[in-house]
N, C-alpha and C positions, 0 to 999 in steps of 0.2 A: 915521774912527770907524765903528763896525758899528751896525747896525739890529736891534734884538730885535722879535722879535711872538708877541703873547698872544691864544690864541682865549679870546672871552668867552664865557661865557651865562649868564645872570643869573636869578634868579626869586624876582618880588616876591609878597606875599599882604599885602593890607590892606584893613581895614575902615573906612568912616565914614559918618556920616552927612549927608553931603554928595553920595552915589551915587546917583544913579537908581536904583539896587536897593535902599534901605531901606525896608523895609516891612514885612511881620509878623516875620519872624526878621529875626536878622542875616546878611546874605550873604559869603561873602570870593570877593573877587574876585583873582585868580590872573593877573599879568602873566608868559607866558612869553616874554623875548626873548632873542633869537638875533643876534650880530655876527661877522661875520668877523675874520679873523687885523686886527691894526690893526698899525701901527709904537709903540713905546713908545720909541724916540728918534730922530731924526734930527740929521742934520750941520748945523751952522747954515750950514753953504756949499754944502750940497746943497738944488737946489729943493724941496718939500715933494711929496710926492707924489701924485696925483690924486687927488679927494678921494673916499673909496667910502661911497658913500649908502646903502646898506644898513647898513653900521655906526653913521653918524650918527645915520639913524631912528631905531636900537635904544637910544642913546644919549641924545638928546634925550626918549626917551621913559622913561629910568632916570630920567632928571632935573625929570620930569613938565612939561616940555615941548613939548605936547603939538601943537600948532600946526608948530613946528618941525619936531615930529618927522614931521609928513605930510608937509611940503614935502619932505624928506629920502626921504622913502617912496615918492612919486610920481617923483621923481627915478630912483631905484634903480629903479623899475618901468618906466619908458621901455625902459631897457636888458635888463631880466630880467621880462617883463611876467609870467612863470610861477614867480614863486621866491616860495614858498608862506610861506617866515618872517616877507619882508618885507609880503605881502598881511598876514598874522595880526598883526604890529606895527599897521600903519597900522589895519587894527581896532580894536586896543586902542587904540591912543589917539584913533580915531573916538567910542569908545565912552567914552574917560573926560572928552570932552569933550559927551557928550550929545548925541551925532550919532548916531541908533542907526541911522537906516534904510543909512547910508554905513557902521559897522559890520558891519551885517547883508551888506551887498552884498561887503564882502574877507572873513567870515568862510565864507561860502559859497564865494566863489571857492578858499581857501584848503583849503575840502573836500573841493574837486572834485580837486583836483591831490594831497593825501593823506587819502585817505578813512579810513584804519585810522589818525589819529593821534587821540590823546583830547583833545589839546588843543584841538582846531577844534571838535568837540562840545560841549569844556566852554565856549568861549568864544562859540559859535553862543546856548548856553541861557544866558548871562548877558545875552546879547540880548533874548532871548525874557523872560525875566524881568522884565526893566527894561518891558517891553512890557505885561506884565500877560498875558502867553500862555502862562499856567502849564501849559499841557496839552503842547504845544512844548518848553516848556523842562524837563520831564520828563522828556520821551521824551529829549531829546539830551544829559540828565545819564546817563539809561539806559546812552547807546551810550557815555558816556565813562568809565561805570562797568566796562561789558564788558570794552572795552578796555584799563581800567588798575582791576582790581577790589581797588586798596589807596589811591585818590586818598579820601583822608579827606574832603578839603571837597565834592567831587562829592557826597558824600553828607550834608554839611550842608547844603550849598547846595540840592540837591532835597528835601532834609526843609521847608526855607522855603517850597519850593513847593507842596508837600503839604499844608501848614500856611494856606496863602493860599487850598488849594483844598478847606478843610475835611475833609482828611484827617487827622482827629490822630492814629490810630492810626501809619501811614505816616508822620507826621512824627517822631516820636516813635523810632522804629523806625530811620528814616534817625537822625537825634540821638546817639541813640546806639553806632551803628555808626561815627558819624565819631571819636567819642569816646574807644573800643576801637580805633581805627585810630593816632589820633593824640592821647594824654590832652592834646600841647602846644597843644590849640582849646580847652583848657578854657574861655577866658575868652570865648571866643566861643557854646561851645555851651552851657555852661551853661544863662547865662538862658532861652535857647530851651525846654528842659527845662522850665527852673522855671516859665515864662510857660502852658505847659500843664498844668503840677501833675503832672510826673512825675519819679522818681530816677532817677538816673543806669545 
């Protein structure tokens, strides 16, 4: 019997209020993860194949998992201690389990090894956010704006910040940018808007 393999990659965006980031707006927080090629069958008379932990992570962590998913993370890191998807995984689910300062430490690493990607940016300032270091988490929606200047929530996400740092003009401004970017945050950016008494 033959073996098929499917590269994943997956990308979650959700909101609640159960985040470390709720607080003056609403935030979306933006999981992007990364699996390698997996098997999608194997022979039941063939041994299973060795089990690759960077997929797993990415895996256990689709599944909110989050616990699992580091053990998985740490694992693949032994082996690849520079492979920059799996540092940014083990973040995110550092960070959805309210571990920020052990987020903050793979999202940095993760920066270091691709600095020109927007996601390390955007996932450094979800840190900074959750932190109450809205001046930080500004600046690094900034660079992740530069470098992907159509990421709609980067620009909700920083109007919150804005918003928390008594910017309303600037929130307002961010708000509606993400809005024109993507009408489908309606239901996210709305309120934002309305909670300052501005139209869309």
């Amino acid at each position: 019997m033959s073996t098929g393999h499917a590269n994943r990659s997956k990308t979650v965006a959700s909101v609640g209020a159960n985040s470390p980031l709720w607080g003056q707006g609403l935030v979306i927080v933006l999981s992007i993860v990364h699996a390698t090629a997996v098997p999608a069958q194997t022979p039941a008379n063939v041994p299973p194949p060795s089990l690759d932990h960077g997929a797993a992570c990415a895996f256990f962590q689709l599944k909110k998992e989050y616990q699992r998913a580091i053990d998985h993370c740490d694992q693949a890191l032994v082996n690849e201690p520079n492979n920059d998807n799996v540092l940014s995984n083990r973040g995110s689910a550092y960070f959805s389990l309210g571990k920020l300062d052990e987020a903050l430490r793979d999202f940095n690493a993760a920066m270091l090894l691709k600095p020109q990607n927007a996601r390390n940016f955007f996932n450094r300032a979800l840190v900074h956010g959750a932190k109450k270091d809205h001046q930080r988490a500004i600046a690094d929606y900034d660079e992740a704006i530069r470098l992907m200047p159509d990421l709609a929530i980067a620009y909700n996400n920083r109007g919150s910040e804005f918003e928390a740092s008594g910017e309303r003009d600037k929130a307002i401004s961010d708000y509606r940018e993400a809005l024109r970017l993507s009408p489908s945050l309606s239901p996210v950016i709305m309120p934002n808007l309305r909670r300052l008494g501005a139209e869309p």
